[in-house]
C-alpha positions as CSV (number, residue, x, y, z in Angstrom):
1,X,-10.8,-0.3,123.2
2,X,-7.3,-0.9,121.8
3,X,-7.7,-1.2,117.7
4,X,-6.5,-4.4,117.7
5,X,-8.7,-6.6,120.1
6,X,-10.4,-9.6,118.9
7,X,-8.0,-9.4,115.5
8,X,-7.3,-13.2,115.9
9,X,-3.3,-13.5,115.0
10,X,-2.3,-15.5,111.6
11,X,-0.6,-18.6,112.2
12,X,3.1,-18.3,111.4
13,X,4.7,-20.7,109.2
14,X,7.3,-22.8,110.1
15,X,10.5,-22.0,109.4
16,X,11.6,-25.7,109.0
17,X,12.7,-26.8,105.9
18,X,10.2,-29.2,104.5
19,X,11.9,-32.8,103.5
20,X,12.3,-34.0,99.9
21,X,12.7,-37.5,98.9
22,X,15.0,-35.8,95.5
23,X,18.4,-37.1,96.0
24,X,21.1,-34.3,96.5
25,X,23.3,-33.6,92.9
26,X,20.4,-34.2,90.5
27,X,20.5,-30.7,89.5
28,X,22.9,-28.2,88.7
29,X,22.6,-24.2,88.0
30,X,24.0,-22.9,85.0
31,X,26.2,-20.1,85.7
32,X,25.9,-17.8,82.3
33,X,22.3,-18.7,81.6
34,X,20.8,-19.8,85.2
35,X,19.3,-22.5,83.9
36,X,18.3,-25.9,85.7
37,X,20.3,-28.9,84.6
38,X,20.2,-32.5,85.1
39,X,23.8,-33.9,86.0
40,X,23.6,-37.2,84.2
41,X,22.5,-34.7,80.8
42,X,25.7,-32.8,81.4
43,X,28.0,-35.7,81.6
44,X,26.8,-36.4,78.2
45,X,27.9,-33.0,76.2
46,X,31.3,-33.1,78.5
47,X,29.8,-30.5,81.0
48,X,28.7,-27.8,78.7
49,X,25.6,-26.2,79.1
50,X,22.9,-27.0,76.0
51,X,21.1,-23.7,76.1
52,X,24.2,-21.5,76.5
53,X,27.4,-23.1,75.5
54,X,29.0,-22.5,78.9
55,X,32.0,-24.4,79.8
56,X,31.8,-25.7,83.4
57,X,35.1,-26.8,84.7
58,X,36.3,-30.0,84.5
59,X,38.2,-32.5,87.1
60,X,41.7,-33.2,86.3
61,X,40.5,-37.3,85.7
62,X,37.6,-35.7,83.4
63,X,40.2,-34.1,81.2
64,X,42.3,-37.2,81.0
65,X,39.0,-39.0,80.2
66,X,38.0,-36.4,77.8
67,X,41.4,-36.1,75.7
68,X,43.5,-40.1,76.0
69,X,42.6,-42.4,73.7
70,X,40.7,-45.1,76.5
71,X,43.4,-47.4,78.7
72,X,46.6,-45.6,77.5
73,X,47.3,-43.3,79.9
74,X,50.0,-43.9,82.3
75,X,49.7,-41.9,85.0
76,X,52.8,-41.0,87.4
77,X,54.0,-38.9,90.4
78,X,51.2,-39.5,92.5
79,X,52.8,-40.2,95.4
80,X,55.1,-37.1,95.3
81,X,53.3,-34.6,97.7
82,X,55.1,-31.1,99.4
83,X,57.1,-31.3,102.6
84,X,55.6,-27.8,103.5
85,X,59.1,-26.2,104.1
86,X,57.7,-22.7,105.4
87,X,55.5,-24.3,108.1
88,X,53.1,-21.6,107.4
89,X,50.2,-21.1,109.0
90,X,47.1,-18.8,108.6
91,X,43.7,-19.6,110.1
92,X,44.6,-23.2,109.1
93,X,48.0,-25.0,109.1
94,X,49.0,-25.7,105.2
95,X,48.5,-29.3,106.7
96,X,45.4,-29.0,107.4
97,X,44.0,-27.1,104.0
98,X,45.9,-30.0,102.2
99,X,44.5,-32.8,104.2
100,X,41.1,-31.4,103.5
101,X,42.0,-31.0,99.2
102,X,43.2,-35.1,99.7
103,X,40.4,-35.4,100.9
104,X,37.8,-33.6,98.3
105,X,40.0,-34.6,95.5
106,X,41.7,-38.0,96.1
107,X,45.0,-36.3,94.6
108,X,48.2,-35.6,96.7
109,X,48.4,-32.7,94.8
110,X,46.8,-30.5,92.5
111,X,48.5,-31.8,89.3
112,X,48.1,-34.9,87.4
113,X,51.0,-36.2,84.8
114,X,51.9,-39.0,82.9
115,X,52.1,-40.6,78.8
116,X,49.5,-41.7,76.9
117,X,48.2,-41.6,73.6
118,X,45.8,-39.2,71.4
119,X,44.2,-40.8,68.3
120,X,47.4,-43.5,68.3
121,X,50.2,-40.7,68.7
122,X,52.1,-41.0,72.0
123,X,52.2,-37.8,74.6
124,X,53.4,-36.3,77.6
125,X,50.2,-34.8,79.5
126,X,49.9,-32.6,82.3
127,X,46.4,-31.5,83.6
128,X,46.3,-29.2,86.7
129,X,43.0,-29.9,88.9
130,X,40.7,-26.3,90.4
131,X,39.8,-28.6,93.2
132,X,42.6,-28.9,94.7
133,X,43.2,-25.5,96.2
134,X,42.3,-23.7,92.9
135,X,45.0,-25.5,91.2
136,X,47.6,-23.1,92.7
137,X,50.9,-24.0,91.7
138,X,53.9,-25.2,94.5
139,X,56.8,-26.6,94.4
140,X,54.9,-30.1,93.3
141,X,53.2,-28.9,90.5
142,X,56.1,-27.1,89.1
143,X,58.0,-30.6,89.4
144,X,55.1,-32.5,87.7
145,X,55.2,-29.5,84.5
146,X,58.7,-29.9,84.1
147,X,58.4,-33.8,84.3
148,X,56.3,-33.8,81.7
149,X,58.2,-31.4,79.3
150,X,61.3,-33.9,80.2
151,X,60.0,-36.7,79.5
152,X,58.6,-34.8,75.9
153,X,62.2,-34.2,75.6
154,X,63.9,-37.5,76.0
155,X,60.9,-39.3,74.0
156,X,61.0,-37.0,71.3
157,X,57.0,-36.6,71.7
158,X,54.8,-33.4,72.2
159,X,54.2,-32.1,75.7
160,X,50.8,-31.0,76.5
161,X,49.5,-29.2,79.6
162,X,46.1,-28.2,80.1
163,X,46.2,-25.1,82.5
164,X,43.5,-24.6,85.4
165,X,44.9,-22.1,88.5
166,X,44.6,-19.5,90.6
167,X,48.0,-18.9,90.1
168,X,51.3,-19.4,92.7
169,X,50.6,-21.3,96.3
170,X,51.1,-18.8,98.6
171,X,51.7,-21.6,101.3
172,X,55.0,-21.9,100.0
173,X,56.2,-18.4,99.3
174,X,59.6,-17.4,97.3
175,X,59.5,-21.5,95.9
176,X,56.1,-21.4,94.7
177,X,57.7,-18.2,92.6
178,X,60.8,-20.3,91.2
179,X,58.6,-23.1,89.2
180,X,57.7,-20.2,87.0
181,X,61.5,-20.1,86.1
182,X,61.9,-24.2,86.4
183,X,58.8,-24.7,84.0
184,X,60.1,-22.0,81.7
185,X,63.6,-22.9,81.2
186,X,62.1,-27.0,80.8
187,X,59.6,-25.3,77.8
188,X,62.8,-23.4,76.7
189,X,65.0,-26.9,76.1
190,X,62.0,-28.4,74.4
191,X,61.8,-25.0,71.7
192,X,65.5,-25.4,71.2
193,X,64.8,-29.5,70.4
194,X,62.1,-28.8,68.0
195,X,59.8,-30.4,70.3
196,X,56.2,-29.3,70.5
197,X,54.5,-27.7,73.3
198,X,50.8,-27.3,73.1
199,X,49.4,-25.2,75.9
200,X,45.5,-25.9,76.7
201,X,44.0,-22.8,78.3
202,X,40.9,-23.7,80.2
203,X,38.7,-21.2,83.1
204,X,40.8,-20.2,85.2
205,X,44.2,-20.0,84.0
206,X,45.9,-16.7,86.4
207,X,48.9,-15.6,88.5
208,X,52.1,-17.0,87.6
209,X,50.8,-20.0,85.7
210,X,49.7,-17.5,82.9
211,X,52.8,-16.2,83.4
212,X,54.9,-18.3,82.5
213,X,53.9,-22.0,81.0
214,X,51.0,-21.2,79.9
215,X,51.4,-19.0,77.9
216,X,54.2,-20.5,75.9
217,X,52.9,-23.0,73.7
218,X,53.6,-23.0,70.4
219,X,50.1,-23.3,70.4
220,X,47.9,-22.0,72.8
221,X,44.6,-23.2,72.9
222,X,41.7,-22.1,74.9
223,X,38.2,-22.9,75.8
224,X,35.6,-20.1,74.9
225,X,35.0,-17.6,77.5
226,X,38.0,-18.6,79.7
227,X,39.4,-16.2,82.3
228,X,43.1,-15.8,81.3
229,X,45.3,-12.8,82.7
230,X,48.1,-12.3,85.3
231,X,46.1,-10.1,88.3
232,X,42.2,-9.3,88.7
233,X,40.2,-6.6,86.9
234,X,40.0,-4.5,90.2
235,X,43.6,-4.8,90.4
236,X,44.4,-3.6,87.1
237,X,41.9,-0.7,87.2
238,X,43.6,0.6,90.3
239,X,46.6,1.0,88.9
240,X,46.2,2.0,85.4
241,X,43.1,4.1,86.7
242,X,41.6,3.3,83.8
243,X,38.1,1.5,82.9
244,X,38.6,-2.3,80.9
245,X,36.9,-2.9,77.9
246,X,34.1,-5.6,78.1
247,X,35.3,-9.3,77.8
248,X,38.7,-8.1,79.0
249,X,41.1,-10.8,80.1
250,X,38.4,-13.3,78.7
251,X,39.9,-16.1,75.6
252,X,38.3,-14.3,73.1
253,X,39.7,-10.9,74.1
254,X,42.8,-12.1,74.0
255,X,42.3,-14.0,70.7
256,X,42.0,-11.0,69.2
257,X,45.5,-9.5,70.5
258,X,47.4,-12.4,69.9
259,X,48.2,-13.9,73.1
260,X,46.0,-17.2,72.0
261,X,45.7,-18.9,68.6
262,X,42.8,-20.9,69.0
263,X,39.7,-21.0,70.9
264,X,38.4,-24.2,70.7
265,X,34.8,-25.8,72.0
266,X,35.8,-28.7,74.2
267,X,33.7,-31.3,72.3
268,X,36.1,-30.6,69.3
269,X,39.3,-30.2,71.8
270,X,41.0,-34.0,71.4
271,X,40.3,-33.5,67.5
272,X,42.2,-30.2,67.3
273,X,45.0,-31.2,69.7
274,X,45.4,-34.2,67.5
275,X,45.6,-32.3,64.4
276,X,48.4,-30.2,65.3
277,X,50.0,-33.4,67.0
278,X,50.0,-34.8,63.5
279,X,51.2,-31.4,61.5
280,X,54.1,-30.9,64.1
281,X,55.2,-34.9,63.7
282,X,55.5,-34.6,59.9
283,X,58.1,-31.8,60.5
């Protein structure tokens, strides 16, 4: 007799997925904490997490929201989108991956500019977008930064970007590389005007976007816990074959060694970009 027989077999479960009636995007995961939050909550504290203080990221239309005084912003450029002069072409055509960020986003590109006004004082604003292919910076964006530093310049009024990127679009090569120069040398005739740039430092700010612009405010703010630096952790180890400290590349890290002056939660952000709009308009 085989030691099995007459053993009746357990019933399997299905592997099914059982149907809820709970509408998708109720919820959302904290990333620092893993707690369970309700969406609608989160829109109230400006996407911060209640238990943990994280900072989730914000749309480029959130930020605007977040920072302009209501129906003052004057938004511009949107219809200036790239002409993809490499034709490149990986598994996807550069078409195709910016037909799909149109798509997700609404946004011809990943950058949103224009004037408008913080607590009555009148601005040029830049706001790079993480949903729009991580907010990489081409030839558009660059155009769009030095827009608004120009316009800061012939308006006599302080520029403000608010950085979000994984650094230069490698869709467009060599002249993704040159709008570190462009936005550089626009920041440069601003410094020599006595304008005021104020750079806004939010997670993730990388590649050549911290390496240049934003990192040349005369103030540089940045949300708590941001991710600011040039190339990854990995990167760095494996050349300097050496181990980071903890928190390296992190705003408060680099708080500490003087590369930002302020780190600033974002339900206080307008207010403290306002006061420093008022101090720099006395002088």
């Amino acid at each position: 007799m085989g030691w099995f027989e007459g053993v009746k077999s357990p019933k399997l479960k299905s592997s099914k997925k059982t149907v809820t009636s709970t509408p998708q995007g109720l919820w959302k995961k904290c990333n620092n904490c893993g707690e369970i939050l309700q969406t609608n909550k989160l829109k109230d504290t400006q996407q911060v997490c209640p238990y943990c203080d994280h900072h989730f990221r914000l749309s480029a239309f959130d930020r605007v929201e977040l920072l302009i005084d209501s129906g003052t912003f004057k938004l511009t450029g949107q219809g200036v989108t790239t002409s993809d002069p490499l034709k490149f072409n990986d598994k996807k055509t550069y078409q195709e991956r910016l037909s799909q960020a149109l798509e997700k986003t609404g946004l011809s590109d990943g950058t949103l500019c224009g004037l408008g006004k913080i607590n009555g004082d009148e601005v040029a604003l830049g706001v790079m977008n993480f949903e729009f292919m991580g907010g990489s910076m081409g030839v558009v964006t660059g155009e769009k930064i030095a827009w608004v530093m120009d316009q800061a310049f012939e308006k006599k009024i302080p520029a403000i970007v608010v950085c979000c990127s994984g650094g230069a679009r490698m869709q467009e090569g060599i002249l993704s590389l040159m709008q570190m120069g462009k936005t550089s040398a626009s920041r440069q005739r601003l410094k020599n005007a006595g304008i005021p740039y104020i750079s806004v430092l939010t997670d993730p700010t990388t590649g050549g976007v911290a390496a240049s612009f934003a990192t040349l405010g005369d103030v540089n703010i940045a949300e708590p816990k941001a991710l600011i630096g040039f190339a990854g952790p990995r990167v760095i180890e494996q050349s300097i074959r050496q181990t980071l400290p903890d928190g390296f590349q992190r705003s408060e890290f680099l708080r500490d060694h003087g590369f930002v002056d302020r780190i600033v939660h974002r339900n206080k952000l307008k207010e403290e970009i306002s006061f420093f709009v008022k101090m720099f308009k006395k002088h």
